[in-house]
C-alpha positions in Angstrom: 170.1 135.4 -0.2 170.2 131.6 0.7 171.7 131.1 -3.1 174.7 133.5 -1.9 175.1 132.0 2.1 175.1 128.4 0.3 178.1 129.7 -2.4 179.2 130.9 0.7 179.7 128.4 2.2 180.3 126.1 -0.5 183.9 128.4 -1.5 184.3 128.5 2.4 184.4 124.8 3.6 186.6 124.1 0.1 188.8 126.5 1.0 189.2 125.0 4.5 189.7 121.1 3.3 192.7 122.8 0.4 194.3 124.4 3.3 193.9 121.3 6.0 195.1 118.3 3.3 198.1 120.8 2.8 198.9 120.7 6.4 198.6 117.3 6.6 200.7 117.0 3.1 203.5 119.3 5.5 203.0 116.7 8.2 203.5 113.4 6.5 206.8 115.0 5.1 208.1 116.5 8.4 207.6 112.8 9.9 209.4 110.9 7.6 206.6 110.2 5.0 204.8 108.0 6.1 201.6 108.9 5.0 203.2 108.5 1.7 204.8 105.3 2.7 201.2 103.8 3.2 200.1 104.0 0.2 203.7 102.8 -2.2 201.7 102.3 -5.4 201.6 106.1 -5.5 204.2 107.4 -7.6 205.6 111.6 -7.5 204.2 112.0 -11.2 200.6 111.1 -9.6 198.5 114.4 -9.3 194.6 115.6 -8.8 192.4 116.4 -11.3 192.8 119.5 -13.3 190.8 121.5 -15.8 192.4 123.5 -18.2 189.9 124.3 -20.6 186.4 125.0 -20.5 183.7 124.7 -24.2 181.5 126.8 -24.6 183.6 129.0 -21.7 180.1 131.1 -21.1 176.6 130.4 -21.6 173.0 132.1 -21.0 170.0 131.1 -18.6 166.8 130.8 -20.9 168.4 130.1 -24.2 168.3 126.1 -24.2 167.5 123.6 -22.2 171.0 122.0 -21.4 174.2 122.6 -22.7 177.2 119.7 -23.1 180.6 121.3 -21.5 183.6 119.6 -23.1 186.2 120.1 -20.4 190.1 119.5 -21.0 193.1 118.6 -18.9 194.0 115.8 -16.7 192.9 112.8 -14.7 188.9 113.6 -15.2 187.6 110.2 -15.3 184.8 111.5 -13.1 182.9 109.3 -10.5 180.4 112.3 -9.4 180.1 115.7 -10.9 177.6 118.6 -9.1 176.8 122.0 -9.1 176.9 124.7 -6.7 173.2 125.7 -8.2 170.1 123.7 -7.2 169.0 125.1 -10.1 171.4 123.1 -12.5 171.9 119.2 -12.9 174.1 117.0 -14.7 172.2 114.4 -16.3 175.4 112.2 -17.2 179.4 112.3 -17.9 181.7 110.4 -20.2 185.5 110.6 -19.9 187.8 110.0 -22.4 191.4 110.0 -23.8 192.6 108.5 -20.5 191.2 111.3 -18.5 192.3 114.0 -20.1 188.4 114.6 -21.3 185.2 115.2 -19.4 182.1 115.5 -21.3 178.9 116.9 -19.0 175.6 117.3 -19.9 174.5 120.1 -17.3 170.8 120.7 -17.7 169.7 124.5 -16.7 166.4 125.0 -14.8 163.7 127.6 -15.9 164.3 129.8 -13.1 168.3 129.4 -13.4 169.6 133.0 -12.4 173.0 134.7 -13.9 175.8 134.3 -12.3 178.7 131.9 -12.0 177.9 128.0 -11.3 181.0 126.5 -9.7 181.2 122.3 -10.5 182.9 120.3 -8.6 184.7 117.1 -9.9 185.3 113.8 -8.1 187.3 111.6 -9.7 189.8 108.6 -8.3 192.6 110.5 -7.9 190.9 113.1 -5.9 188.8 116.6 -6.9 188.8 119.5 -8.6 186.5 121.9 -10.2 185.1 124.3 -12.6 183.2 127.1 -13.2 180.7 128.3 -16.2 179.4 131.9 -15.9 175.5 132.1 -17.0 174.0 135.3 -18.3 171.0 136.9 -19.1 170.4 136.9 -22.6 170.2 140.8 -24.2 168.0 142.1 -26.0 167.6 140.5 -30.4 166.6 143.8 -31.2 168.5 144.5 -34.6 170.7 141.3 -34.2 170.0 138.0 -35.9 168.7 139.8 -39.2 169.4 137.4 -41.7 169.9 139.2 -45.4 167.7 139.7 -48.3 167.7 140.6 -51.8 168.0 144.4 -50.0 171.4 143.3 -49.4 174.8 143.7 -51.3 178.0 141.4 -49.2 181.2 142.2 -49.5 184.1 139.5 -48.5 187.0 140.5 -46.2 190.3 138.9 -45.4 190.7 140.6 -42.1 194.5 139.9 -42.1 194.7 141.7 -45.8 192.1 144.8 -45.2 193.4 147.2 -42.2 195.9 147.1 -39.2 193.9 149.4 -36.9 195.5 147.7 -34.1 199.2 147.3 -34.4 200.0 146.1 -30.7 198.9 142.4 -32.0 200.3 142.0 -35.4 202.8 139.6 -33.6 201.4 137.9 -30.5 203.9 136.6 -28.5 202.7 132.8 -28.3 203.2 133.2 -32.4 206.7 134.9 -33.0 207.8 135.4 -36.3 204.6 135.3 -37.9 204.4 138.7 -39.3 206.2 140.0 -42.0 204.1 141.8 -45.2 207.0 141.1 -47.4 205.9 137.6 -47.2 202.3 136.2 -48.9 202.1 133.7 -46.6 202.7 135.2 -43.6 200.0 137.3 -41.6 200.8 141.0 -42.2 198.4 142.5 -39.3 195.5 143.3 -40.2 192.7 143.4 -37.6 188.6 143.5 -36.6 189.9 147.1 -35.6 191.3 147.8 -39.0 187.4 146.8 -40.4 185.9 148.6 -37.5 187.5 151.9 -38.5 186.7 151.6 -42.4 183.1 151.2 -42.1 182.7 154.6 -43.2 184.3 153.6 -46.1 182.2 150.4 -46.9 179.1 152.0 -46.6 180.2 155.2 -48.4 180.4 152.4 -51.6 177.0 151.0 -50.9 177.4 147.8 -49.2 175.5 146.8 -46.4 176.4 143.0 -44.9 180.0 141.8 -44.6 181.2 138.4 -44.9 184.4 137.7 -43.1 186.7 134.9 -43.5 187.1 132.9 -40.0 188.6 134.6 -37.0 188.7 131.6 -34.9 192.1 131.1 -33.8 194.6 129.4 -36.1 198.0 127.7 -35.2 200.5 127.8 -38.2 203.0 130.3 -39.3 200.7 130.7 -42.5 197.1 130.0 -41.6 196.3 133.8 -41.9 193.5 133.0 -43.9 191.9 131.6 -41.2 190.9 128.3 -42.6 193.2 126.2 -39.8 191.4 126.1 -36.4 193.0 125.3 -33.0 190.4 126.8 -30.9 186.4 126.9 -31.9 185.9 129.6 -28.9 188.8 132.1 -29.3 189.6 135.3 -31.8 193.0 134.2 -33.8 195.1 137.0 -31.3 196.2 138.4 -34.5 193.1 139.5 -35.2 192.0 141.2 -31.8 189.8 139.4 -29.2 186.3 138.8 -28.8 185.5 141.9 -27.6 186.5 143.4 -30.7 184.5 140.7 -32.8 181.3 142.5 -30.6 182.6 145.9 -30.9 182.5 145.5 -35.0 179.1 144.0 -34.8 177.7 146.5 -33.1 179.3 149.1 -34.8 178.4 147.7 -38.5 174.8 147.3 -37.0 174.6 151.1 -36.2 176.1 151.7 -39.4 173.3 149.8 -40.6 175.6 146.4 -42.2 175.0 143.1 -41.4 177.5 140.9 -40.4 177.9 137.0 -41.5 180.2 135.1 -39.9 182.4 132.1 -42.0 181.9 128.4 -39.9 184.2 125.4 -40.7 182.0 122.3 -39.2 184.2 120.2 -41.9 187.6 120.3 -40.8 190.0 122.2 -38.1 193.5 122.5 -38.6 196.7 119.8 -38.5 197.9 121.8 -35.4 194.4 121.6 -33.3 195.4 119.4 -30.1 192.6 117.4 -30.7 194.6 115.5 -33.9 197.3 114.1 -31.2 194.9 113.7 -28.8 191.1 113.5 -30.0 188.4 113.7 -27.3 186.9 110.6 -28.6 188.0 107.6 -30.6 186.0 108.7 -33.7 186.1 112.2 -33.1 187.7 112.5 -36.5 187.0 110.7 -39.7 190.4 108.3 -39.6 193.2 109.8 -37.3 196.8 111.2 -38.4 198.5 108.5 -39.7 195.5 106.7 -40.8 193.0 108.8 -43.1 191.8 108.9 -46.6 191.7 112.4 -48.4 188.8 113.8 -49.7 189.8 113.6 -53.8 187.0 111.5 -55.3 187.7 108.7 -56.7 185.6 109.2 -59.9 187.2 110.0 -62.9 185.4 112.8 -65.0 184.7 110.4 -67.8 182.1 108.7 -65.1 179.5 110.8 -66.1 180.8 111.3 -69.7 182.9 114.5 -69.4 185.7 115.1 -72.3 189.0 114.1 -70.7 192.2 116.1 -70.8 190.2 119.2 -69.3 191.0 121.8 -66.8 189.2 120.8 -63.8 187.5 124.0 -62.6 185.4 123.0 -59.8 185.4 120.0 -57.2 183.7 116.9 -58.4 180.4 116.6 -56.3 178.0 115.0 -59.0 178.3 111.5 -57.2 176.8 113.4 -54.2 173.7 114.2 -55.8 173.4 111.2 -57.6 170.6 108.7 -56.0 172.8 105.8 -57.9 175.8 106.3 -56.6 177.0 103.8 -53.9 178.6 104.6 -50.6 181.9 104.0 -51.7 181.5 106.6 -54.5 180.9 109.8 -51.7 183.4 108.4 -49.2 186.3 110.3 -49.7 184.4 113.6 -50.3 182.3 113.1 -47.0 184.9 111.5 -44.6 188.2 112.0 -46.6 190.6 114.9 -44.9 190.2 118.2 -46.8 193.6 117.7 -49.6 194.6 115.1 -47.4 195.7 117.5 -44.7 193.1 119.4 -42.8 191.4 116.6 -40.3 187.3 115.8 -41.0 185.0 116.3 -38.4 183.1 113.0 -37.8 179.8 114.8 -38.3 177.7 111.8 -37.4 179.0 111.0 -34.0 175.9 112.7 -32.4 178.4 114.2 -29.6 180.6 116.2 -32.4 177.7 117.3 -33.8 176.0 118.6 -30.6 180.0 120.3 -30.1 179.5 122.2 -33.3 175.7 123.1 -33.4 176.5 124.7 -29.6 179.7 126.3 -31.0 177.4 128.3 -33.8 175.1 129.0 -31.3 177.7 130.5 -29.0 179.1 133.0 -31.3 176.0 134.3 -32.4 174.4 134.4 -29.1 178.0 136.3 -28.4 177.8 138.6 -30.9 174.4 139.4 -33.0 175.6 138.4 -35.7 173.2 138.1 -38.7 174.2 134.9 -40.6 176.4 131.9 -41.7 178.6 131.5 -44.7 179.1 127.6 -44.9 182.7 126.9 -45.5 183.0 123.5 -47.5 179.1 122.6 -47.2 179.2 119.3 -50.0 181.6 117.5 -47.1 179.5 117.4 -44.8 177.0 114.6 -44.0 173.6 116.0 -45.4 172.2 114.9 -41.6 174.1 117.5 -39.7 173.0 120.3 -41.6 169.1 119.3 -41.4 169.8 118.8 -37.7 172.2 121.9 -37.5 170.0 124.4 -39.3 166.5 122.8 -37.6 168.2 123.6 -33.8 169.7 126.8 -34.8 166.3 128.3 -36.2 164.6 127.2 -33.1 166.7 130.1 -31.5 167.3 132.5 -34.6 164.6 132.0 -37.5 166.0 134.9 -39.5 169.6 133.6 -39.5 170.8 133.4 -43.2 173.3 131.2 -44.0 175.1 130.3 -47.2 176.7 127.8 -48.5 179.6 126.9 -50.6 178.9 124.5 -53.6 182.2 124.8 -55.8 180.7 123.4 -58.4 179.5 124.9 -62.1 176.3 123.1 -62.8 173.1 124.5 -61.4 171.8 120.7 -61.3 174.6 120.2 -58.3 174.7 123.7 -56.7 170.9 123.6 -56.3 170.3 120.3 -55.0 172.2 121.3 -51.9 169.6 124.4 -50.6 166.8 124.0 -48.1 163.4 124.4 -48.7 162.9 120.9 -49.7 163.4 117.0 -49.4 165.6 115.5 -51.7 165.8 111.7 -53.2 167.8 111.1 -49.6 164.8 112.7 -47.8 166.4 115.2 -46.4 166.4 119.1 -46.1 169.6 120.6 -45.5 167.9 123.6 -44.2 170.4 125.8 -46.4 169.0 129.2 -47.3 171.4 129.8 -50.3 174.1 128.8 -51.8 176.9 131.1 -54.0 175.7 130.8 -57.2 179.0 129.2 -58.9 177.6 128.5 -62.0 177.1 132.0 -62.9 180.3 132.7 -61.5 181.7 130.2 -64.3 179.8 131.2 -67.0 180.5 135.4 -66.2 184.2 134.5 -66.4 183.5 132.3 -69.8 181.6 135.0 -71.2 183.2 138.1 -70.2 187.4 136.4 -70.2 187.2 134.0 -72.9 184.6 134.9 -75.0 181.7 132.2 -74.4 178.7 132.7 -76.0 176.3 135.6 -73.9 173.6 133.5 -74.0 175.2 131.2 -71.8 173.7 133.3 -68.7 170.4 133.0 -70.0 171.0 129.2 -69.8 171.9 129.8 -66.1 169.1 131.7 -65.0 166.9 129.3 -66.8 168.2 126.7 -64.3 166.6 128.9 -61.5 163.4 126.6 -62.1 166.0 124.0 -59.4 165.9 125.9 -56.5 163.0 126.8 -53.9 164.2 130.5 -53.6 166.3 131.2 -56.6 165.8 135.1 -56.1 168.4 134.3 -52.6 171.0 133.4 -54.8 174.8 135.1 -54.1 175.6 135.8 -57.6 179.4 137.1 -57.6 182.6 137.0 -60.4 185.4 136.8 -57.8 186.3 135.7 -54.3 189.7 134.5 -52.4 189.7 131.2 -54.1 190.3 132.3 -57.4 192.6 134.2 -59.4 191.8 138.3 -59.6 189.5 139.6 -62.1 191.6 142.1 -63.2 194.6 140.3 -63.4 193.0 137.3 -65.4 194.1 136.6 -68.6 191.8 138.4 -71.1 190.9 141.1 -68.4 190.7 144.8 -69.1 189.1 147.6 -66.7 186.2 147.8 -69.0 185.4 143.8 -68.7 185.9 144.4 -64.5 183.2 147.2 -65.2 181.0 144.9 -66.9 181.6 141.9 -64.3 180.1 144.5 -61.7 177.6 145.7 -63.9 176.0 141.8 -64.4 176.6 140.8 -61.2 174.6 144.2 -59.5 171.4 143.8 -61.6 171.1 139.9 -62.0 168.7 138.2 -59.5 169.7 137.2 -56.0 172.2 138.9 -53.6 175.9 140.0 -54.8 178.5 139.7 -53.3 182.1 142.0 -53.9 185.6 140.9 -53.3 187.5 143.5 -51.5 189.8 145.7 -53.2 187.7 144.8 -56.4 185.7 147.9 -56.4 189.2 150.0 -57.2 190.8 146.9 -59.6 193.2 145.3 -57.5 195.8 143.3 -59.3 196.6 139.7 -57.7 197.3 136.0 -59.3 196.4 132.9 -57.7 196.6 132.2 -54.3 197.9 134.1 -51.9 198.8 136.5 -54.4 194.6 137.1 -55.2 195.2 138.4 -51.4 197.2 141.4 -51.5 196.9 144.1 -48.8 193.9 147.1 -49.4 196.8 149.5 -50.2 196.2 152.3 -47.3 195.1 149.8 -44.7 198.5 150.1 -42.9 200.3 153.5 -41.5 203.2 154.1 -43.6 201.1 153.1 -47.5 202.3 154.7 -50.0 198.8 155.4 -51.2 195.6 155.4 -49.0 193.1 154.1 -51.4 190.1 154.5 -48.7 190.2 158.1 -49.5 189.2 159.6 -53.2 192.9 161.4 -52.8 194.6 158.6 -53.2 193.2 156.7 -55.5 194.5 156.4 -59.0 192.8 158.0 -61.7 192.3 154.2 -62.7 191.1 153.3 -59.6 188.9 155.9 -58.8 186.9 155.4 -62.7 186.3 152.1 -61.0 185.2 152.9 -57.8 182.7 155.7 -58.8 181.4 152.9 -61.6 181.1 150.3 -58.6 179.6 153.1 -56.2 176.9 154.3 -59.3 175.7 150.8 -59.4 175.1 150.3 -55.6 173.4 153.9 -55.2 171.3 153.0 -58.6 170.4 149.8 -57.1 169.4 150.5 -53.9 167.0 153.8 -55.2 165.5 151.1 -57.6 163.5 148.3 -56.0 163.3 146.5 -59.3 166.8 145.9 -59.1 167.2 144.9 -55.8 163.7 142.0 -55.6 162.1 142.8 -59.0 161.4 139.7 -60.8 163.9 138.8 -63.7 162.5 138.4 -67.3 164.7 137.6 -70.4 164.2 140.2 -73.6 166.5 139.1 -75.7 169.8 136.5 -75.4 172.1 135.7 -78.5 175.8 135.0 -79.1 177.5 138.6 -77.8 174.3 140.3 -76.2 171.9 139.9 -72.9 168.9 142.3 -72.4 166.6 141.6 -69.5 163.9 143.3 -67.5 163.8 143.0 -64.1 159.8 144.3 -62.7 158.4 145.2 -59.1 155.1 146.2 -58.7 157.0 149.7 -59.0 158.5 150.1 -61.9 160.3 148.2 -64.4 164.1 148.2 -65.5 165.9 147.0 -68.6 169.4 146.0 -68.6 171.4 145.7 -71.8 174.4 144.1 -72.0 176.9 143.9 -75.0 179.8 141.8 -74.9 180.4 142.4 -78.7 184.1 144.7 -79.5 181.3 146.5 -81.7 178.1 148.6 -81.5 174.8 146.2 -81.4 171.6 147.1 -82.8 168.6 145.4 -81.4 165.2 145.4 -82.3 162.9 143.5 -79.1 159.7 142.6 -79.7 157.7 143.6 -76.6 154.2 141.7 -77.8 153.7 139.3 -74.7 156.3 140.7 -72.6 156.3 142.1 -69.1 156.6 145.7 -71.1 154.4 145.5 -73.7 152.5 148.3 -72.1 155.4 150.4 -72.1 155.0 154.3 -73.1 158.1 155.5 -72.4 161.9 154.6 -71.7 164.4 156.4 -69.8 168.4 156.2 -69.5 169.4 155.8 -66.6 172.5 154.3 -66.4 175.5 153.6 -69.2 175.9 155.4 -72.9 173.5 153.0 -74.9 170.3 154.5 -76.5 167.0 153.4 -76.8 163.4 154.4 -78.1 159.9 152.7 -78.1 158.7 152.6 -81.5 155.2 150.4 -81.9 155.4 147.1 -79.9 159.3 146.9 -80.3 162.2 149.0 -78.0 164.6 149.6 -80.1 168.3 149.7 -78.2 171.6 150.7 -79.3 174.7 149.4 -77.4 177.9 150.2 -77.8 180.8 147.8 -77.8 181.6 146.2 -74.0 178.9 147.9 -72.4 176.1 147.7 -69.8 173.2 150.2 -69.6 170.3 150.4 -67.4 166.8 151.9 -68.6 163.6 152.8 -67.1 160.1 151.8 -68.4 157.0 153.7 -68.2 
């Protein structure tokens, strides 16, 4: 009760001093000005303080300690900042930008209840002030999960999926920015599109979704979500954050995780912080004076035959304890193709800005884990000191990075679990696994040798926890599967069928699972035909899918149910049986059961005699189809296996 009489009074006698400077204000004029007269250095553009913007805009007693506010808006070079709350104290300030930034570092007491703390600002050109609401933190129960090898992702573009929401497919602070007949512009999908397809999603078997960001964006094209302007806001395209916590919660009774995609590297060129950055070195460089993030090592560095295709962005100087400074430079401070403006990830204020923004939207939402965006940029210190604060709060958070790179000697020397030559652990719990990504597209598209994957998964020996892998053979990056050159509907069969029984955690494209045509980008990001009123076809239903489509779907959906009534497919150990030129055959063992895979990448049928002396299934008595049209007997200490051409089967052994 004293708490309330002292807000009370607080609001009351600030109420009192607005009104009576305003009467004196009406005064002065009505008498000729001189109250203005007296003081002639004052010009009329001279104004009070003002706060536009408040980050985070919310926070919750009992979470940390102390949280730093960034405020925005004018003339905040503070000389005194307190708090309406005995309960809260700001342990120090910095203005910058001329006053058009206010850090504060409010520090929240142990017995802090919820409610609003009001701030109050004194500066040199008078006051103003701010509020921050505090709540009480809800109940983790079911939120926070993290993922394991129990878990199949499947990657949304939530502009591209389902307008469940057409009221916002054109906000009005972004006309003209919706029009399907155009890739580049957004064409309204929605969190309430996803929201209402859940049935769908879980119908096929998945059960954690990744979604590109829904931070807002600010150009005409960034519908991909990859071009911030504001950290702490839902692109209004998309919905608002209340929908963001609807689909959480919804997904989580639906029993599907939810990972959400962070961008510490970069925001986008139209951020208000590139004409006006709250600190000097805010950014790496500044507009007009930046390098770009194109290494400046040539593949013939490290020996590589020139006049090649570069697949994959050139990280090996990153990992190599040789190379000098000025060899990572442009990959670690450079702006992402010269355009999108680089975080300065070792200011230690940036980085406390980004590690409270993470914390924000899961403590916001539930959500279950991270997908890194662009992890290689960034400076290996902000991810030990990211990951090591966020599992202080969330120890089963998952998050995953992105390593565009095919050799498992880069890709693994990014993930946590241990020091490396720097001394440093990222914290990482996974990365994509690239390198099969590579190789599956080699072997499957352009007819690399089969035993290729083998010489992936013998790499696995790199990482701490190479079973949390996110095997996958598509993603928005890259052109479609189907529509690649050498594709065929039985090669998409066979990319699912490999990437659903290798180790690790797989992750689906959307619109994959029925063979959705698309090039490079944006045409790899074509509508989900039925997400819209008015489709021609409504391909979340069986009726209208093609007969093409549907063969797909139903393979895709086979796999999932297969996999999840198997445990040896899902965390079973992987053991090679038998690799050559056009055939793979694995086992993959629980303490359960044990499951053979053969794979045949050959136009013709394969006979194969395995030796089983010394194998995981030597003891084997019996083996049982249960998946594909191959055949196969125990005869002595061998399993004998016939495949037919382009095919994937699945056995059980007793």
């Amino acid at each position: 009760m004293k708490r309330r009489l002292r807000h009370f009074w607080y609001f009351a006698a600030e109420r009192f001093l607005r009104a009576f400077f305003s009467f004196l204000s009406v005064v002065a004029y009505a008498c000729g000005g001189s109250a203005l007269r007296a003081r002639p250095q004052q010009t009329a553009k001279e104004t009070a303080p003002a706060v536009t913007k408040v980050e985070p805009p919310n926070w919750w007693v009992g979470l940390t300690p102390e949280v730093m506010l960034l405020l925005s808006g004018h003339d905040l070079e503070a000389t005194h900042v307190e708090c309406n709350l005995p309960t809260l104290r700001v342990s120090r300030t910095q203005a910058s930008a001329g006053g058009n930034y206010l850090f504060v570092w409010l520090k929240i007491g142990a017995d802090t209840k919820s409610g609003t703390a009001v701030c109050r600002i004194e500066a040199p050109k008078g006051w103003t002030s701010f509020e921050l609401p505090l709540a009480a933190r809800v109940p983790t129960v079911g939120k926070f999960q993290g993922l394991s090898q129990d878990d199949v992702m499947y990657l949304i573009m939530p502009d591209r999926f389902a307008n469940g929401d057409p009221t916002n497919d054109e906000p009005a602070e972004a006309p003209g920015s919706h029009d399907r007949s155009k890739p580049r512009a957004y064409h309204g999908g929605d969190l309430l599109g996803i929201q209402n397809h859940l049935p769908y999603l879980k119908d096929l078997g998945v059960t954690a979704l990744w979604l590109t960001p829904i931070v807002k964006n600010g150009a005409m094209q960034d519908y991909h979500g990859y071009g911030a302007v504001d950290l702490y806001a839902v692109d209004p395209h998309l919905g608002a954050v209340k929908d963001y916590q609807d689909l959480v919660a919804a997904a989580h009774k639906e029993k599907i995780k939810i990972c959400f995609d962070v961008v510490p590297n970069h925001v986008g060129p139209k951020h208000p912080w590139v004409a006006n950055p709250p600190l000097p070195d805010w950014f790496h460089g500044t507009l007009p004076h930046h390098i770009d993030s194109f290494s400046p090592l040539k593949g013939s560095f490290y020996g590589k035959a020139g006049g090649q295709a570069i697949g994959n962005d050139p990280f090996e100087s990153l990992v190599d304890p040789h190379a000098s400074k000025r060899m990572k430079r442009n990959l670690t401070e450079g702006w992402f193709f010269g355009i999108l403006p680089d975080m300065n990830t070792e200011n230690p204020v940036v980085e406390q800005y980004l590690l409270q923004n993470s914390i924000w939207w899961a403590e916001t939402s539930g959500l279950d884990g991270y997908r890194m965006d662009t992890f290689p940029y960034v400076g290996r210190k902000f991810w030990a000191h990211w990951h090591t604060e966020l599992r202080r709060l969330y120890p089963y958070l998952t998050t995953i990075g992105e390593v565009f790179h095919a050799d498992p000697t880069v890709t693994s020397f990014f993930v946590g679990g241990e020091r490396r030559y720097d001394g440093i652990d990222s914290g990482l719990s996974t990365v994509f696994d690239f390198p099969m990504f590579f190789t599956l597209r080699d072997v499957l598209l352009r007819g690399a040798p089969t035993g290729r994957i083998a010489d992936v998964l013998r790499h696995d020996a790199l990482y701490v926890h190479p079973d949390m892998l996110v095997p996958f053979f598509a993603n928005h990056d890259v052109p479609r599967f189907a529509s690649a050159e050498g594709s065929s509907p039985t090669k998409l069969k066979l990319a699912f069928g490999l990437t659903l029984t290798l180790r690790g955690i797989p992750e689906i494209y959307y619109g994959d699972e029925i063979g959705m045509p698309g090039g490079g980008d944006p045409d790899n990001r074509r509508d989900f035909p039925g997400g819209w009123i008015g489709d021609a076809k409504d391909a979340f239903t069986p009726s209208g899918r093609t007969h093409d489509q549907q063969e797909i779907f139903s393979y895709v959906q086979s796999l999932l149910r297969l996999r999840r009534e198997h445990p040896a497919l899902r965390s079973g150990y992987l053991w090679h049986l038998s690799s050559d030129e056009s055939s793979y055959v694995f086992t993959r063992e629980s303490e359960e059961e044990r499951i053979v895979v053969a794979f045949n990448n050959a136009d013709q049928q394969r006979e194969l005699r395995i030796p089983l002396a010394d194998a995981p299934a030597q003891k084997a008595v019996a083996i049982a189809l249960l998946f594909g049209e191959a055949k196969a007997e125990l005869a002595g200490s061998e399993i004998h296996i016939t495949m037919p051409a382009r095919s994937l089967s699945i056995f059980s052994l007793n």
